[in-house]
N, C-alpha and C positions, 0 to 999 in steps of 0.2 A: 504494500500500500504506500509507503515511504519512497520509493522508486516511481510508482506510479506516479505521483503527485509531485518527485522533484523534475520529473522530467515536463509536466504543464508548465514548470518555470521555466524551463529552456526553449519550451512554444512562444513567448512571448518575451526573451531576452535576449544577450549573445552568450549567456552562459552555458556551457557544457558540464552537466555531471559527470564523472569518473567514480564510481563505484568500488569499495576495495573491501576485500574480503578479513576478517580479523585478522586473523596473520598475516596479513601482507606488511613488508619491508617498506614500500613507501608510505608518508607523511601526508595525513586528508588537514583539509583547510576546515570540515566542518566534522565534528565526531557524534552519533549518535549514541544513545542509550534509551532504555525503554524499562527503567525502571519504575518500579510501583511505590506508591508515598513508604511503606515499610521498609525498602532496600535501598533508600536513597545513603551512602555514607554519612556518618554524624559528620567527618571531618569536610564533608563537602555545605553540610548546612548549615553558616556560620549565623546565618538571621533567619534560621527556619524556612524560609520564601523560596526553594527547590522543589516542594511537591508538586507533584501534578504533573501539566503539560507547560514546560519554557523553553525559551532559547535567549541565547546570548547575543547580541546585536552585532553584523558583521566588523567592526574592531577590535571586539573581543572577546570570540570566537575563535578566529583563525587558531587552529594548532590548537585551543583549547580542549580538556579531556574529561570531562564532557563538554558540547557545546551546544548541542538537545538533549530534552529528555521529553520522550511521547510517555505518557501513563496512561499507555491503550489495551492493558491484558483485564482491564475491569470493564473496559467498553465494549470489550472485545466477547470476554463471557455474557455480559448483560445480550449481547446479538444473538447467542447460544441460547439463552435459556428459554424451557420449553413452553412459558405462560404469553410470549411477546409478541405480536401478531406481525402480519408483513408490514405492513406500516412502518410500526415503531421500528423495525429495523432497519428498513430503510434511512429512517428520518437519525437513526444511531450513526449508521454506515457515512453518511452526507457528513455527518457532525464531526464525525475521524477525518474525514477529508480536507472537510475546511480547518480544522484545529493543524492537521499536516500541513495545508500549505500555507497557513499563519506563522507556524513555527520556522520553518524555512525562508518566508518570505524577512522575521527578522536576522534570520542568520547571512543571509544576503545585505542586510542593512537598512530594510527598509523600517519605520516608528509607527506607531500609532497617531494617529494624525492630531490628537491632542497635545502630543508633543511638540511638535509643527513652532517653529519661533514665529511664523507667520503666520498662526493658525486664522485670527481674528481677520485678515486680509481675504483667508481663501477660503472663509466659510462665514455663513451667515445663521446660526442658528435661530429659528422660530421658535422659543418657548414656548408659548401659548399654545401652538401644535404640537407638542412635545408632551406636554403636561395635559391637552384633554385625549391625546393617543392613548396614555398611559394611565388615564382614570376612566378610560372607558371599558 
């Protein structure tokens, strides 16, 4: 699924993925892990803020070990289990996807657009539609 969805990045940039197998001798720019909130290392959660699904923003990343981490073996069982209809698994399956290429897309560098120093210039927020969206 990780392959799957790093390669939609390279549909829409010049970047090429290179794939390497654990053992492999050469050196990845981006390193994944798929650990779950219990096996995350204590020495790696210095402010607790590792679980889950993160990545590290393209300058500090590179080389880093880890520099994803997907926590999709609970998303992954919830698709299994045998109460869930086709639906909901689908709308699961989409949800891995997008959370993949979220996580990827900061490992390439790109923010969340509230970070944005310009944010105020390139976006117009409507409150008022915002807030009867959201108490409806």
């Amino acid at each position: 699924m990780v392959m799957e969805a790093a390669q939609e990045w390279q549909k829409c940039t010049s970047i090429i993925f290179k794939f390497l197998e654990l053992d492999s001798t050469d050196s990845a720019h981006i390193n994944i892990t798929f650990w779950r909130d219990e096996e995350v290392p204590p020495e790696f959660t210095p402010t607790g803020d590792y679980n889950g699904h993160w990545s590290l923003l393209r300058q500090f990343s590179s080389g880093r070990r880890p520099s994803i981490n997907f926590n999709l073996v609970p998303l992954l069982n919830e698709c299994e289990a045998p109460d869930i209809t086709a639906q909901q698994k689908v709308l699961k399956m989409k949800f891995i996807r997008a959370t993949i290429l979220h996580e990827i897309g900061h490992a390439l560098g790109f923010i969340h657009e509230q970070l944005r120093g310009d944010r105020d210039k390139a976006f117009k927020l409507n409150v008022e539609d915002i807030v009867t969206y959201y108490n409806t």
